[in-house]
C-alpha positions in Angstrom: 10.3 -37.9 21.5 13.0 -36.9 19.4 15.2 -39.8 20.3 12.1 -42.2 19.0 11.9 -40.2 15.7 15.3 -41.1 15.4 15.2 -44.3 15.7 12.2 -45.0 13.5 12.9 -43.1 10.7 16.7 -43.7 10.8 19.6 -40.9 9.5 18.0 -40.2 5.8 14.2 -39.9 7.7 15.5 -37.6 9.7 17.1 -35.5 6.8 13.5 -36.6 4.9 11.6 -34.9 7.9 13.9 -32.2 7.8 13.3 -31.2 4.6 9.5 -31.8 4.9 9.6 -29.2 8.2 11.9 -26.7 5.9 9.1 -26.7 3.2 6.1 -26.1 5.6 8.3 -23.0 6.6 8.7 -21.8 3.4 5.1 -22.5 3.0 3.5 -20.6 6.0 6.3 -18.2 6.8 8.9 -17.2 3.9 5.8 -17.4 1.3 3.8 -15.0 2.9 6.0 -12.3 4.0 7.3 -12.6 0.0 3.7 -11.3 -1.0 3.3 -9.6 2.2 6.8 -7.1 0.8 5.6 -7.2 -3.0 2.2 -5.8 -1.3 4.8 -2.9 0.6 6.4 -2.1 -2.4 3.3 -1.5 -4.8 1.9 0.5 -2.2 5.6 2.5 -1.9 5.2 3.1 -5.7 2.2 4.9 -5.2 2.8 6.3 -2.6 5.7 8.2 -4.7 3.4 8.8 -7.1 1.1 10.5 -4.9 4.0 12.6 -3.1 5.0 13.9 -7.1 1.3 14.8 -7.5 1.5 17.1 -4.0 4.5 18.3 -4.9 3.6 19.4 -8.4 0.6 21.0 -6.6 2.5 22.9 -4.0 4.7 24.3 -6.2 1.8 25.5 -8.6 0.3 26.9 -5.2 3.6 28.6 -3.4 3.6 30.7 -7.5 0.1 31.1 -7.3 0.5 32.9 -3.8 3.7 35.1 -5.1 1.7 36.2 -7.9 -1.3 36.8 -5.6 1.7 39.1 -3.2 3.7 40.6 -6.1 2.4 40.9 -9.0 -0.6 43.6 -9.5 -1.6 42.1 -13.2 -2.2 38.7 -11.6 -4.5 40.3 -8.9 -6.8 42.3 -11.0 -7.6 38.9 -13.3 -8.2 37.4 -9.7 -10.3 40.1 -8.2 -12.4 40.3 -11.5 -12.3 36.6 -13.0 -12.8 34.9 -9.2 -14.5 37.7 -7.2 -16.2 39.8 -10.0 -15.1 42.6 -8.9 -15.5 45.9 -11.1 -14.0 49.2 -11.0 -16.3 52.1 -9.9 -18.6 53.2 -13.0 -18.0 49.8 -15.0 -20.9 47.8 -15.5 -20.8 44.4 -14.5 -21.0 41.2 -17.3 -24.6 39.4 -17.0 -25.2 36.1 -15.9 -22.7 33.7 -14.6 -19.8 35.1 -16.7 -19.5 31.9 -18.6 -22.0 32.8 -21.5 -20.9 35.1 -24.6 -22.1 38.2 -23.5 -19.3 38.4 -20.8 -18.0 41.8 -20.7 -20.6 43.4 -22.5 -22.5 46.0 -21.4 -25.8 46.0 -20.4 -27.8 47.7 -23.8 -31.2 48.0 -22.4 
């Protein structure tokens, strides 16, 4: 079959059907895996973005559990703030502890 094509088309068809085939190549091949790798490497870039984000939060974590080992200041505001805790005779703040009458004692 090839022989045929050569002998209708003749040396410049042949380089004419050449360059026709390496254009459908670069059409369904080279094309596509072009946007295929632009796709990759948006999704790379936020994928970086995402890993800066955890690692922001792991460090804000890994001080939030020294404070929570080593420092007794931190655990009082945690124990009172978080788990409303109170120390034996206090009286605890009404309501939901957002309100204005947080830390107040109860004047009835």
């Amino acid at each position: 079959m090839g022989a045929l094509i050569g002998t209708l088309l003749g040396r410049q068809g042949q380089f004419a059907a050449g360059l026709l085939a390496l254009a459908a190549v670069m059409q369904w091949v080279i094309l596509p895996m072009r946007e295929r790798n632009q796709l990759i490497h948006a999704r790379i870039e936020m994928l970086k973005a995402a890993n800066v984000k955890s690692q922001t939060e792991n460090e804000r974590l890994v001080r939030e559990i020294r404070s929570l080992q080593d420092d007794p200041v931190y655990i009082e505001h945690v124990l009172r703030q978080d788990l409303r805790y109170v120390r034996p005779g206090e009286i605890p703040p009404r309501g939901d502890g957002a309100g204005s009458d947080r830390g107040r004692r109860d004047e009835r």
